[in-house]
C-alpha positions in Angstrom: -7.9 -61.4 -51.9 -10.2 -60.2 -54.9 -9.3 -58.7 -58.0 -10.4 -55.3 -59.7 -10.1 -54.3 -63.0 -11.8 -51.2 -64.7 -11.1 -49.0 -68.0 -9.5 -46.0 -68.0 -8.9 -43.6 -70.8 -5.4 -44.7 -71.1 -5.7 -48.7 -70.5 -6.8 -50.2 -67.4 -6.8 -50.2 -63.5 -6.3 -52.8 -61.8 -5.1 -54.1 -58.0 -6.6 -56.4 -55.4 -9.9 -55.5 -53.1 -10.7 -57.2 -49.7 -13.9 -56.5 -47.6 -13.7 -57.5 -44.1 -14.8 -56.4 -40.9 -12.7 -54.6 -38.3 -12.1 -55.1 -34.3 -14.7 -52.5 -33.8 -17.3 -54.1 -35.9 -17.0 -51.8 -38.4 -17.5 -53.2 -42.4 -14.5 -52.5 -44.6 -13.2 -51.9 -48.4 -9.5 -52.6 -48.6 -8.6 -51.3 -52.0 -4.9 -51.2 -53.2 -2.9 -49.8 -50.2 -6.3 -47.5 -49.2 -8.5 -48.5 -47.0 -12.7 -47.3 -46.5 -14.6 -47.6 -43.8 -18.7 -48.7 -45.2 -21.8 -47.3 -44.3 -24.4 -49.4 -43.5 -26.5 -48.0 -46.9 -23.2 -48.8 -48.9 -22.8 -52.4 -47.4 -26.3 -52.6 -48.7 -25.8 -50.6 -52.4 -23.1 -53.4 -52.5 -25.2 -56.1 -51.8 -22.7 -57.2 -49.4 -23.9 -60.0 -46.9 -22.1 -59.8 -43.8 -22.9 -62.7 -42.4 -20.6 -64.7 -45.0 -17.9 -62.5 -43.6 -14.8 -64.6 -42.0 -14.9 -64.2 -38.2 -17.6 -61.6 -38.5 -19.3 -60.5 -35.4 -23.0 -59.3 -35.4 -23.1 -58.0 -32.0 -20.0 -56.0 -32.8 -22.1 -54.7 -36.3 -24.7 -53.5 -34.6 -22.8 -51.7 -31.7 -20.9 -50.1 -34.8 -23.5 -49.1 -36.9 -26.0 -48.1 -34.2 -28.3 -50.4 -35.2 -30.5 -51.5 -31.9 -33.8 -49.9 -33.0 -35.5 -49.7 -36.1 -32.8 -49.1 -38.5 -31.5 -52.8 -37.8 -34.7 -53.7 -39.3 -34.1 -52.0 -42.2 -31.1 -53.7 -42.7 -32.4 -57.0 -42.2 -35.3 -56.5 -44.9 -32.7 -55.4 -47.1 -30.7 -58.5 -46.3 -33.8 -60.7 -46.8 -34.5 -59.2 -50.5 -30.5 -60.0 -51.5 -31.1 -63.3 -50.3 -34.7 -63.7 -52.3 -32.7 -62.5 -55.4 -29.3 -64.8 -54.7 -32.2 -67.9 -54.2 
């Protein structure tokens, strides 16, 4: 698990976060006891790279997200430019 912590007016928030991806290939934000199903524009906003993922599935990704056509190639460019800036 990962930790949070943000201000609030009062003091702080804080809890645990895990991102992980679901049976059905989707990508997703377990925050406290709430848990958020990604879009493929937030995984990329987030600069998440899946492919670090434990036991993640690309096939299963792609059949999620829709992504057989051009959008996948979207997605890829977008990883390619995270990895350029992680290099």
């Amino acid at each position: 698990m990962n930790k949070y912590c943000y201000e609030i007016k009062d003091g702080k928030c804080k809890g645990y976060f895990k991102i992980y991806q679901a049976k059905n290939g989707s990508i997703q934000l377990m925050m406290g006891n709430r848990n958020i199903t990604l879009t493929a524009q937030q995984i990329l906003d987030l600069n998440i790279y899946t492919f670090d993922l434990i036991d993640y599935d690309h096939d299963k990704f792609l059949e999620f997200y829709k992504l057989g056509d051009s959008n996948v190639h979207d997605l890829i460019d977008g990883y390619d430019e995270i990895a350029k800036i992680i290099i």
